[in-house]
Structures are given as C-alpha cells and as structure tokens.
C-alpha positions in Angstrom: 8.0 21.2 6.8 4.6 22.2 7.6 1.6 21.6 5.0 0.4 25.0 5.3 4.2 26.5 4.5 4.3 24.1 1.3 0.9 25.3 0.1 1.9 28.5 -0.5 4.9 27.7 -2.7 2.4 24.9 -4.4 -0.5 27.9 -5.1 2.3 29.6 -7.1 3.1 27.1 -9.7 -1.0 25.4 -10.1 -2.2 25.7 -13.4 1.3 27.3 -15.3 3.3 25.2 -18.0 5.6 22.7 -16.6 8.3 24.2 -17.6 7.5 27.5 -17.0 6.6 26.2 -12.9 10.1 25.1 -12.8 11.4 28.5 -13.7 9.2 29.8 -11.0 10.4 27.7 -8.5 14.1 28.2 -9.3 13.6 31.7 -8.1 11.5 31.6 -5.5 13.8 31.7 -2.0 11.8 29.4 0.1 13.2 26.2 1.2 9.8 24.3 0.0 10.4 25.9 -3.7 13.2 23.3 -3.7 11.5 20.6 -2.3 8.3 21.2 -4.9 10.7 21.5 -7.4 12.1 17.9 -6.8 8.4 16.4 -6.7 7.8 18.1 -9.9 10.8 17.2 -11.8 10.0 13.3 -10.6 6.4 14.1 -11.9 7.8 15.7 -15.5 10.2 12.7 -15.6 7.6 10.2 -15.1 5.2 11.6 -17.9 8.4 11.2 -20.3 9.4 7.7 -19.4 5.9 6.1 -18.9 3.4 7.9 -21.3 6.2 9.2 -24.1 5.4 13.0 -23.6 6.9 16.1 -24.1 7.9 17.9 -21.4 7.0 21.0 -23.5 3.5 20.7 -23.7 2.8 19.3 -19.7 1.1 21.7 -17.5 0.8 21.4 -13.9 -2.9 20.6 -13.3 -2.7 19.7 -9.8 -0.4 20.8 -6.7 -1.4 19.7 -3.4 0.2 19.9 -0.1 -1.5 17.7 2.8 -0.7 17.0 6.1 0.8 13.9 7.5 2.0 12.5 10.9 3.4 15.0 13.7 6.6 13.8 15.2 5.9 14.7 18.7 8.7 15.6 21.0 9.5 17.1 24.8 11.6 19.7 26.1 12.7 20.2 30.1 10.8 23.2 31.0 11.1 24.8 34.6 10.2 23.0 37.9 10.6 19.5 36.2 7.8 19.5 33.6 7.9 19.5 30.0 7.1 21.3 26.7 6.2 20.0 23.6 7.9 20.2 20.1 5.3 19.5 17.0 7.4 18.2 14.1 4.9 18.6 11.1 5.6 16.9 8.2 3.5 17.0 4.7 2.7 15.3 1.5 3.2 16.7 -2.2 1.5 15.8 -4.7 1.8 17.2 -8.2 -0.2 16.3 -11.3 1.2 17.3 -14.6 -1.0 16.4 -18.1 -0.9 17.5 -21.6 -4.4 18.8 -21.7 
C-alpha cells in the first residue's frame, strides 16, 4: 500500500492514548487501519514484555508512514509496447511511551 494512503490513517491515531488509538482504528474502514493496528499492537506488546509497562498509560508519540521500494511491473499495451504498473510499498513506524 502506498505511503501517502497509510499516512492518513497514521495522522488519526498520533498523539491519543494507546489504547484509545486502537479503538480508533478498530472503526476506521480502511484497509491500512488494520495494517497500523497490527504495527501498534506489536509496538504495545513490546513496551510490556521489554520495559514492564502498562499498556494503560502508553500513548502513541510517534506514527510515521515512509516510503520504500516500488515493485515495478509491465503491461502489453497496443501495437506491441508496454505500460507500467508502480507497486508502492511503505514503512510503519509507531512509537508508543509513557510520558
């Protein structure tokens, strides 16, 4: 999916309560909602496991989406030449803290 379709499900949840960001994102009906929703449970779960805190009191202090590498592809067009297909692809990152 393209970076600039993911940044504006990642603009919705910067800056609300961890939680709360998940509840956002659980009703949002965009097919990146789901996939920022798996980068920020992995993010949640990782606070909990490696630095012993609360998922209550994390707060999403960073969404990014970036670009990465283009899969490039052709398609047959008329009279023997070709079109291409630009397969974006992108990069979340989420940042969750307790401050």
């Amino acid at each position: 999916m393209s970076a600039q379709k993911m940044r504006e499900v990642t603009r919705q949840v910067q800056g609300l309560g961890a939680l709360e960001a998940m509840a956002v994102l659980q009703i949002v009906p965009r097919k990146g909602a789901r996939l920022v929703s798996k980068v920020l449970r992995s993010a949640i779960a990782n606070a909990e496991n490696n630095k012993n805190l609360k998922p209550e009191s994390l707060r999403v202090k960073e969404a990014v989406a970036g670009t990465a590498t283009t899969l490039k592809r052709f398609t047959p067009k008329a009279r023997g030449s070709a079109g291409p297909i630009l397969k974006r692809r992108c990069h979340i990152k989420i940042t969750v803290s307790d401050e």
